[in-house]
C-alpha positions in Angstrom: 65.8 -0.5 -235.2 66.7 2.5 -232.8 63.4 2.6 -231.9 62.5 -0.6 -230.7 66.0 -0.6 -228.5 64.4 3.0 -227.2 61.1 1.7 -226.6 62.8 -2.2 -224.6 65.2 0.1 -222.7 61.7 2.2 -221.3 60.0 -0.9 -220.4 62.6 -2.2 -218.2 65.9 0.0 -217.5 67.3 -1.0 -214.2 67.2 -4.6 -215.5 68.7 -3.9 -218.9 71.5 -1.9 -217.2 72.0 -4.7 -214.7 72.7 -7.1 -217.6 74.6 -4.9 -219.2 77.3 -4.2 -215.7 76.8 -7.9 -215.2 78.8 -8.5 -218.6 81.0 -5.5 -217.8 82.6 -6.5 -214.3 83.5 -10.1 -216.3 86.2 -7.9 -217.2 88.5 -9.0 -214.0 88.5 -12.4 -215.5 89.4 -11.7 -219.2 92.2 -12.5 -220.8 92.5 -8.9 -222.3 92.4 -7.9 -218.7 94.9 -9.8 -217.0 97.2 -9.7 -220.0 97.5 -6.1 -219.2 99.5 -7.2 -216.1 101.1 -10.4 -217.7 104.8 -8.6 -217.7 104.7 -7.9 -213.7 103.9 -11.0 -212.9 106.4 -12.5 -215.1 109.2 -10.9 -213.5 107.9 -11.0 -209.9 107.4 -14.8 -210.0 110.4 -15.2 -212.8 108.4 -17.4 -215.3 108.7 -17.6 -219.2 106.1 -16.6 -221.2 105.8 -20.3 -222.0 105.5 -20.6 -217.9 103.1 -18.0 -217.6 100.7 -19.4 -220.9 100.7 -22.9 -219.5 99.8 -21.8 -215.8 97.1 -19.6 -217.2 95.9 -22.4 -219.7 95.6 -24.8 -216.7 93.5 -22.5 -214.7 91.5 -21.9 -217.6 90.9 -25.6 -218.2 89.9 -26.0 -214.4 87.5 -23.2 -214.6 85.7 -24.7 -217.5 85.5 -28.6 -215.8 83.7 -26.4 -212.6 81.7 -24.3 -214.9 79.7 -27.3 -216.3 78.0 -28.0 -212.3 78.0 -24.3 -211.3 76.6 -22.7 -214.1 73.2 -25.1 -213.5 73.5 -23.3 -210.0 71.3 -20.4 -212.1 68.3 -22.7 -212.9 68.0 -23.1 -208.9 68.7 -20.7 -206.9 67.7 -16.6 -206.6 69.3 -14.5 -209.4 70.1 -12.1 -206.7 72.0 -14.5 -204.0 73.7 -16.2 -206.9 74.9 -12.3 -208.4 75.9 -11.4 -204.8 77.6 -14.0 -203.8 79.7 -14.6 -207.7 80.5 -10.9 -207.2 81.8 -11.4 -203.8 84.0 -14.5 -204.8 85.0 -12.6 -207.8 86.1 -9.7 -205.1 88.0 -12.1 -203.5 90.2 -13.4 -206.2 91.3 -10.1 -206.5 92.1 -9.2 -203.1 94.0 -12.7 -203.1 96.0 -11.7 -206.6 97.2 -8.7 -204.5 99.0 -10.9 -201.6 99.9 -14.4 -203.9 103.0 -15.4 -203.3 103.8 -18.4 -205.3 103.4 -19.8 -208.9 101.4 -22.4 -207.8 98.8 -20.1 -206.2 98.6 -17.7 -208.8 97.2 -21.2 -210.7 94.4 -20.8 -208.2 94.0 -17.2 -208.2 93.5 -17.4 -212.4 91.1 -20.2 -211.7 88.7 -18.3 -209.6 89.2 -14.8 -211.9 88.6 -17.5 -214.9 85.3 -19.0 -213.4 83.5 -16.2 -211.7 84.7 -13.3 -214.0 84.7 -14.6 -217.4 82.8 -18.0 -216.5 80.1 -16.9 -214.2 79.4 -13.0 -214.3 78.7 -13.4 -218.1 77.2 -16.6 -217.7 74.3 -14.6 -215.6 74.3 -11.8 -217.3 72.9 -13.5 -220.5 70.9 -16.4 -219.0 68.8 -13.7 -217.3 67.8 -11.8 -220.4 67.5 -15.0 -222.0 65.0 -16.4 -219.5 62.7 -13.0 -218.2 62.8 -12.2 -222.3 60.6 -13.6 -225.0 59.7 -11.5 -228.0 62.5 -9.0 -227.4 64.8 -11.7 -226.2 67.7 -10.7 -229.1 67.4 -6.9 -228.1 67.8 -7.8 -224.6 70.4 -10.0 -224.9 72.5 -7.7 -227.3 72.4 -4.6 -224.5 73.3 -6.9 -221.8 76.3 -8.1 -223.8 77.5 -4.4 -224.8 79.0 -5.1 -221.2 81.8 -7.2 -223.1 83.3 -4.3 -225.3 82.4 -1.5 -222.6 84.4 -3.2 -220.1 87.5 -4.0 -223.1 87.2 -0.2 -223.6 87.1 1.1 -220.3 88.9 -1.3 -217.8 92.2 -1.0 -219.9 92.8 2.4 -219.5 91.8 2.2 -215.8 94.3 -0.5 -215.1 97.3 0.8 -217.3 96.9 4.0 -214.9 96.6 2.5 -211.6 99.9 0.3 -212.7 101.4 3.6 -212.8 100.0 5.0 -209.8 100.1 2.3 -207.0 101.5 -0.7 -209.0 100.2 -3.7 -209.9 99.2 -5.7 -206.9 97.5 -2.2 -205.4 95.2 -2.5 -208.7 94.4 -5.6 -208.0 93.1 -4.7 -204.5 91.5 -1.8 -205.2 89.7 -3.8 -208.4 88.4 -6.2 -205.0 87.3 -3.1 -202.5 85.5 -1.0 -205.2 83.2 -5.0 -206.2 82.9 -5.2 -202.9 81.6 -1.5 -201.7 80.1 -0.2 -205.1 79.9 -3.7 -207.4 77.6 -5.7 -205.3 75.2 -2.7 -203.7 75.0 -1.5 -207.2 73.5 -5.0 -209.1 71.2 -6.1 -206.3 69.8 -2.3 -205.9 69.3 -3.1 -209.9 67.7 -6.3 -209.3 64.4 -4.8 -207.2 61.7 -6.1 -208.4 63.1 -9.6 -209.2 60.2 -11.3 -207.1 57.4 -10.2 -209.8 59.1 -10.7 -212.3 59.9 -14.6 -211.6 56.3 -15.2 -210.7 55.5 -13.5 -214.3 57.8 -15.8 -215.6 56.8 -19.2 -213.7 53.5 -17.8 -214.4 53.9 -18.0 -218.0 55.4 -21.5 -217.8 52.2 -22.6 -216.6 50.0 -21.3 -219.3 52.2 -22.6 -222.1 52.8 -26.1 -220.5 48.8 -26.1 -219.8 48.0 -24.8 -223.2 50.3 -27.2 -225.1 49.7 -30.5 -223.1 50.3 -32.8 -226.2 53.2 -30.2 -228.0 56.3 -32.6 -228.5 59.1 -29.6 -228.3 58.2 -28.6 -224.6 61.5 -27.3 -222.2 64.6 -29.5 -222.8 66.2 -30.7 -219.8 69.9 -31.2 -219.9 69.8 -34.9 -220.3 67.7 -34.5 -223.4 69.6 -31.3 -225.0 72.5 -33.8 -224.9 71.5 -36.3 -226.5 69.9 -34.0 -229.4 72.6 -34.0 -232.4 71.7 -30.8 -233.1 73.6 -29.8 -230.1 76.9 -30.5 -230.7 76.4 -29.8 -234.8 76.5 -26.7 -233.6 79.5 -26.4 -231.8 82.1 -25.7 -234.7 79.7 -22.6 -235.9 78.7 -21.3 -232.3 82.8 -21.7 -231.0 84.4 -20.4 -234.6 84.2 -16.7 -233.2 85.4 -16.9 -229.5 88.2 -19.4 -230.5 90.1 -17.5 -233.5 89.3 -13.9 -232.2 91.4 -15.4 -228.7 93.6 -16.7 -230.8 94.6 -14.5 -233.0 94.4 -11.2 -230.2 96.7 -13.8 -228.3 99.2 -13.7 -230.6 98.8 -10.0 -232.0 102.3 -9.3 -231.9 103.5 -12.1 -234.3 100.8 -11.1 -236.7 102.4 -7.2 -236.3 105.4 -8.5 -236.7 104.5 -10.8 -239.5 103.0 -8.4 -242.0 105.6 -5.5 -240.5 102.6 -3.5 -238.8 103.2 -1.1 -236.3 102.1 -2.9 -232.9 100.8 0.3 -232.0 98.7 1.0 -234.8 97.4 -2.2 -234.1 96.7 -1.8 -230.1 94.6 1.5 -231.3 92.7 -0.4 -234.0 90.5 -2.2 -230.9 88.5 0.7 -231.1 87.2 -0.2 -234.4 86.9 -3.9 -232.6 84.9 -2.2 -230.1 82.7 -0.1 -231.9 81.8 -3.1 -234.5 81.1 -5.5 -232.0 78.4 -3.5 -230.6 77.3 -2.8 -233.7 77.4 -6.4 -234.3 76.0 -7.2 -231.2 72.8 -4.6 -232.1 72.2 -5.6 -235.9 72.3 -9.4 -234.4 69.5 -8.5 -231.5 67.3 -6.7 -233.9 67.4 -9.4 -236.7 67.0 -12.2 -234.1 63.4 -10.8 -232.9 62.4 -10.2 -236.8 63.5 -13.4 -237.6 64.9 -15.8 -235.3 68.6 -16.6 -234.5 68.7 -19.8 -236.2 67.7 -18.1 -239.4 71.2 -16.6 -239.4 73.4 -19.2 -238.4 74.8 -19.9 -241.9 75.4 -15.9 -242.5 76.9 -14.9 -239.0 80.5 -15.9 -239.8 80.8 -13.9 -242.7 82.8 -11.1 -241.3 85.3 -13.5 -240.2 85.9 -14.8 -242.9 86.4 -11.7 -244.3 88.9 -11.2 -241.6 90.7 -14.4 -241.9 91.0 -13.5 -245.8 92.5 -9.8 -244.7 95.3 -11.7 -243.0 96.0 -14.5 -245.5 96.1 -12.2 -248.8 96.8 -8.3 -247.2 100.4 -6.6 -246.4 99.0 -2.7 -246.2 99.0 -1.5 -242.5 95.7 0.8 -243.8 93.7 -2.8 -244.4 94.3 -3.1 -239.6 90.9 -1.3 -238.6 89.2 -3.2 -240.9 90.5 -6.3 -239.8 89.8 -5.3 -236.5 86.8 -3.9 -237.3 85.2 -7.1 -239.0 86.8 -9.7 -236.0 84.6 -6.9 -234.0 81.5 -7.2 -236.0 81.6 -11.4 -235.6 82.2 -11.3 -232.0 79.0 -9.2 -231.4 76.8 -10.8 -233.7 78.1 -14.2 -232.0 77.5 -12.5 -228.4 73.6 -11.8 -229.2 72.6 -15.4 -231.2 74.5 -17.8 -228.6 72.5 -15.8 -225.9 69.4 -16.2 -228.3 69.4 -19.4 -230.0 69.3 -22.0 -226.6 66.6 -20.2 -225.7 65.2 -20.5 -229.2 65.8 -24.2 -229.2 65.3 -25.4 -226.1 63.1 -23.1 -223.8 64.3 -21.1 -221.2 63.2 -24.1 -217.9 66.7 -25.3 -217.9 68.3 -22.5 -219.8 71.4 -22.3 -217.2 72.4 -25.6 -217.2 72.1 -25.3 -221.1 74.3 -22.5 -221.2 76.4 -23.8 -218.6 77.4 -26.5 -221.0 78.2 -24.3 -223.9 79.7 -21.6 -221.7 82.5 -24.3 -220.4 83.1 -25.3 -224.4 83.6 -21.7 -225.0 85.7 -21.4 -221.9 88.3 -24.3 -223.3 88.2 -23.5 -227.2 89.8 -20.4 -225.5 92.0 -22.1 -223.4 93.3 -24.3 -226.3 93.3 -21.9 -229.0 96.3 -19.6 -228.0 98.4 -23.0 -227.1 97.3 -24.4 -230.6 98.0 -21.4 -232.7 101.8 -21.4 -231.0 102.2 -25.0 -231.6 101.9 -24.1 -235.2 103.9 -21.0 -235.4 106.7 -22.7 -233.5 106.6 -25.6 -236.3 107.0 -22.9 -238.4 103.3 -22.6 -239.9 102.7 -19.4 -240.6 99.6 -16.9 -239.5 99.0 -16.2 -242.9 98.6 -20.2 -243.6 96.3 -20.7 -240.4 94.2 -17.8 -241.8 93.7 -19.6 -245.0 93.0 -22.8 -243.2 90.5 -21.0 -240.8 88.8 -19.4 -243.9 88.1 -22.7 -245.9 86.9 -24.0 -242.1 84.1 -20.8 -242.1 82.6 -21.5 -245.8 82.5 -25.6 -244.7 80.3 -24.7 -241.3 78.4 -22.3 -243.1 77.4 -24.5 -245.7 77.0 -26.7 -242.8 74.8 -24.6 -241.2 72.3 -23.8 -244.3 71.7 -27.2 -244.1 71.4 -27.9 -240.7 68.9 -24.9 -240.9 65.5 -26.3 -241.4 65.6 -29.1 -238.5 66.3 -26.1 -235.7 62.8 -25.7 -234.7 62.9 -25.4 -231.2 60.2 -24.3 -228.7 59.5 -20.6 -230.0 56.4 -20.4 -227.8 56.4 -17.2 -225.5 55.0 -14.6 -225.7 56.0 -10.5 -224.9 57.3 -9.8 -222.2 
């Protein structure tokens, strides 16, 4: 497995590593990010943390209505105009988190960190692996989205210290200079070549559409991916991960407090998160260009599950890393076979405005999830209960997907690239 990452990385590394610090600067728009500053802007604007959730959820919301016509934007135009100028808007929102000034505008500011940083910079980051990628589509895809936990292991500490240092509204503002004079220079220099290897791709458009005249799977558009029910049978399997892993990080202090963990042993368990998502993010890109990534669909969720079990049935403080580590291991395998499978099923003509669709789902089951989890808690459901739930919800969509399994042949055409 090693080995064929070694020998994909030689082929093309200035466009592997541009994936990869595509999915990395996201990081200004993640939750995990802008948590880390949730407690000074709480006092400076005076809001409750029931304030501060629904402002954020709003924004979020917004971001995902946009992200369904902007995320087509990558079928259309350059990747480089549309990475330079996401980056630059993304610099932007920080700059303006730095000088807001009002509760209302912060909504603003969190729905342009929301869009371009989680929505957007991701959004590209895997569409173009997906797209200039065919037989080592899953490898590709899995580096570019070790961006994800680099940036949850790096940005963190970073931020915590510059809090410290200048305070929090200088972070912000340095976060906007240093996309602006190193972020942007750094991913178009990365992007050299990016005529060839369009034409190479058109190119190969060609041959396959002029090869397989009468084939009945060609490209989906949009329109057509729509109307497939395959699509949306989906959903509940390709959302599971991103919506209880937000869910339940959301809300990681009730769960400490709940099973009488130390919050701090858990805060220092998202290393085992970190270093299990890549590895799930790896395992997933390797088994997806043996196999395919619809192949496993009905296994993927089986580390959480074995999460959600750890917090319905387990007390022990020693069982938090690997509760941590399996929530890490279902997030990486989900981040390689989403990027994958649209591809798989559909082609890669339209593959933005594909993803663009998905990516905005993903974007509100996040949104929603926190506000649903405390809706619970606060009519007295407990975590332990909603773990249970979520659990017999896994085995249903697995089972779900095992059958679903032999009708995802999609266009599976292309050839190495």
């Amino acid at each position: 497995m090693f080995r064929d990452y070694l020998s994909l990385l030689k082929q093309q590394p200035a466009f592997l590593l541009f994936g990869l610090l595509a999915a990395c600067l996201s990081s200004f728009g993640q939750t995990f990010y802008i948590g880390l500053f949730s407690g000074e802007i709480r006092g400076e604007f005076q809001l409750s943390h029931g304030e501060f959730g629904l402002l954020y959820s709003l924004a979020t919301l917004g971001s995902g209505v946009i992200l369904l016509w902007l995320g087509r934007l990558v079928d259309h135009f350059d990747l480089r105009w549309m990475t330079g100028m996401t980056l630059a808007g993304l610099a932007m929102a920080c700059l303006a988190m730095a000088i807001v000034t009002h509760p209302w505008l912060l909504v603003l500011v969190f729905f342009l960190l929301r869009l371009l940083g989680q929505g957007m910079m991701g959004h590209i980051a895997i569409t173009a692996m997906g797209r200039y990628f065919s037989a080592a589509r899953g490898r590709a895809v899995s580096i570019a989205a070790s961006g994800f936990p680099l940036g949850e292991a790096v940005f963190p500490i970073l931020a915590v210290a510059l809090i410290a240092t200048v305070g929090w509204r200088m972070s912000w503002a340095i976060a906007g200079i240093a996309l602006l004079i190193l972020g942007i220079p750094l991913l178009l220099a990365l992007l050299r070549g990016q005529d060839r290897r369009h034409r190479l791709w058109q190119l190969r458009q060609r041959r396959q559409h002029q090869a397989d005249r009468f084939r009945t799977n060609q490209d989906w558009a949009l329109s057509d991916v729509l109307k497939d029910p395959r699509f949306w049978l989906l959903m509940p399997a390709i959302l599971s991960p991103a919506f209880l892993v937000t869910g339940f990080f959301f809300h990681q202090v009730a769960l400490a407090e709940s099973k009488d963990w130390a919050l701090s042993l858990l805060a220092g368990s998202f290393v085992a998160f970190a270093a299990c998502q890549l590895g799930g993010l790896a395992l997933a890109g390797f088994l997806s260009d043996r196999h395919n990534a619809a192949s496993l669909l009905p296994y993927y969720l089986l580390p959480l599950a074995l999460a959600m079990g750890i917090i319905w049935q387990v007390q022990a403080p020693v069982w938090i890393p690997v509760y941590m580590g399996l929530m890490g291991l279902a997030a990486g395998a989900s981040g390689t076979i989403v990027g994958v499978l649209w591809a798989e099923l559909y082609g890669t003509l339209h593959l933005g405005s594909i993803r663009s669709v998905y990516t905005a789902l993903m974007v509100f089951s996040t949104a929603v999830s926190p506000w649903l989890l405390g809706q619970l808690m606060d009519l007295n459901v407990s975590l332990e209960d909603i773990a249970l739930t979520s659990l017999a919800w896994i085995i249903i969509i697995s089972i779900m997907m095992a059958l679903l399994r032999p009708s995802l042949k999609g266009v599976n055409h292309e050839q190495n690239s």
